[in-house]
C-alpha positions in Angstrom: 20.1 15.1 4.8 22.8 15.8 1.9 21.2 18.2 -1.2 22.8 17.3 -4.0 23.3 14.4 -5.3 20.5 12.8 -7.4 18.9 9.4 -6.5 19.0 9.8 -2.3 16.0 8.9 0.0 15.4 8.4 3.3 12.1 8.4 5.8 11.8 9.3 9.4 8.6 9.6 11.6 6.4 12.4 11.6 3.7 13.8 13.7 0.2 14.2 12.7 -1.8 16.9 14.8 -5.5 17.3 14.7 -6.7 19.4 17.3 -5.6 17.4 20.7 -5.2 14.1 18.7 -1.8 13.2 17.6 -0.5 10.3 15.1 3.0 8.9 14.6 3.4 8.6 10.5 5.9 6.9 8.4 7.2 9.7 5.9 9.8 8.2 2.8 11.2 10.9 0.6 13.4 10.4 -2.5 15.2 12.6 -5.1 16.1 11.8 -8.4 16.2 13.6 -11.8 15.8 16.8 -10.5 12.7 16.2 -8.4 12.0 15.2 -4.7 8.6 12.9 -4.0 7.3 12.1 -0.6 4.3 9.8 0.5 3.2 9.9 4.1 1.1 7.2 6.0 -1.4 8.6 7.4 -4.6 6.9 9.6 -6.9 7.7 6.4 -4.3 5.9 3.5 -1.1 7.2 2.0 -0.7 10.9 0.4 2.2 12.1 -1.9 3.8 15.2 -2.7 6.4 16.2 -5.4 8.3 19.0 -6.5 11.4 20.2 -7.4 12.5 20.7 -3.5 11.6 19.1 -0.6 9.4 22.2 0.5 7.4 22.2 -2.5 6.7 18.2 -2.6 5.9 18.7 1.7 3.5 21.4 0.5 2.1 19.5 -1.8 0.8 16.5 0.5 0.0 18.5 3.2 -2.5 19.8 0.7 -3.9 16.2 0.7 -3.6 15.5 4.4 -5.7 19.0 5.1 -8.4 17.4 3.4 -8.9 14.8 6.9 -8.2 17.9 9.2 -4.3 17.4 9.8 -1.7 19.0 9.9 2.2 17.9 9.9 4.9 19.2 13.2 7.8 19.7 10.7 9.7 22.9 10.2 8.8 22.9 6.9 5.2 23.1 8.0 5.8 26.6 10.7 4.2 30.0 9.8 7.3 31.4 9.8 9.2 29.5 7.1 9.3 29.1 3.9 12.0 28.5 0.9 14.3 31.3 0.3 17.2 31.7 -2.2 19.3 31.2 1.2 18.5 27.8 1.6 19.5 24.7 -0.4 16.7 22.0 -1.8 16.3 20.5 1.6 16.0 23.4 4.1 13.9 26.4 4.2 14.4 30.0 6.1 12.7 31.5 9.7 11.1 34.5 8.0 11.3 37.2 10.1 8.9 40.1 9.5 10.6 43.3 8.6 14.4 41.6 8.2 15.1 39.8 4.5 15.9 36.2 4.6 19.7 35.8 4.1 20.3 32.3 4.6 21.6 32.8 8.2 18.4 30.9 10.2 17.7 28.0 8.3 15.9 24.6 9.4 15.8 21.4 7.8 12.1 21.0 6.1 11.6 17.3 7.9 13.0 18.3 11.6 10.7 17.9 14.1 8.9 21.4 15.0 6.4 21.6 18.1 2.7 20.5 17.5 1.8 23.8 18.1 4.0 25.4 15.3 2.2 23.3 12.6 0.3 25.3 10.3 -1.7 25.0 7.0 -0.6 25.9 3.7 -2.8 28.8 3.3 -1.8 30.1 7.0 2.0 29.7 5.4 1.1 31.3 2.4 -0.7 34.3 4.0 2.2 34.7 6.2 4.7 34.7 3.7 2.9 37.4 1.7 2.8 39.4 4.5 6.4 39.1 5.2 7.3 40.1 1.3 5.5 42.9 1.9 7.3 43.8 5.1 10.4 43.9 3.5 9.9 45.6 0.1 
């Protein structure tokens, strides 16, 4: 996916875990003027995200998508990542507890991550706070 040039899109197919159930999705994304949306398909009716990256506007409808129970197996959706000043508006860093993020593990937000490594935003945000505090 390129970063920088204003009016791109594209969708690919995601997976939706809920305890042992799984659902392929249709995910579109598009940025323009400075701001990425999203919508994803799910089995309960669409959800959409926005932000000013494609991290924040994932975060965003996987907000809405918690509220049926699942959960999205992207990268952007691991524990361990999460945006960084290393990564550009379409990738986010492996946090590493302990070690800073310097841009030098990065992973596309959309890339398909195991069911497994999908976690909710407040598991990702607790995470992350603990790995700011790790490296202070």
């Amino acid at each position: 996916m390129g970063t920088e040039a204003a009016g791109e899109h594209g969708s690919c197919e995601v997976l939706l875990v809920r305890g042992n159930e799984r659902r392929r999705c249709a995910l579109s994304w598009e940025h323009a003027a400075h701001r990425y949306t999203m919508e994803i398909v799910t089995p309960e009716g669409r959800c959409a995200g926005a932000g000013p990256d494609l991290f924040a506007a994932l975060s965003e409808a996987r907000h809405r998508i918690a509220l049926n129970g699942w959960l999205i197996a992207v990268q952007g959706s691991r524990l361990d990542t999460y945006r960084s000043q290393g990564c550009d508006l379409e990738h986010v860093c492996v946090l590493h507890p302990g070690e800073p993020a310097d841009g030098t593990e990065v992973v596309g937000v959309l890339d398909p991550a195991e069911p497994a490594q999908a976690a909710s935003t407040s598991d990702q945000e607790a995470f992350y706070a603990q790995w700011q505090a790790s490296v202070r």
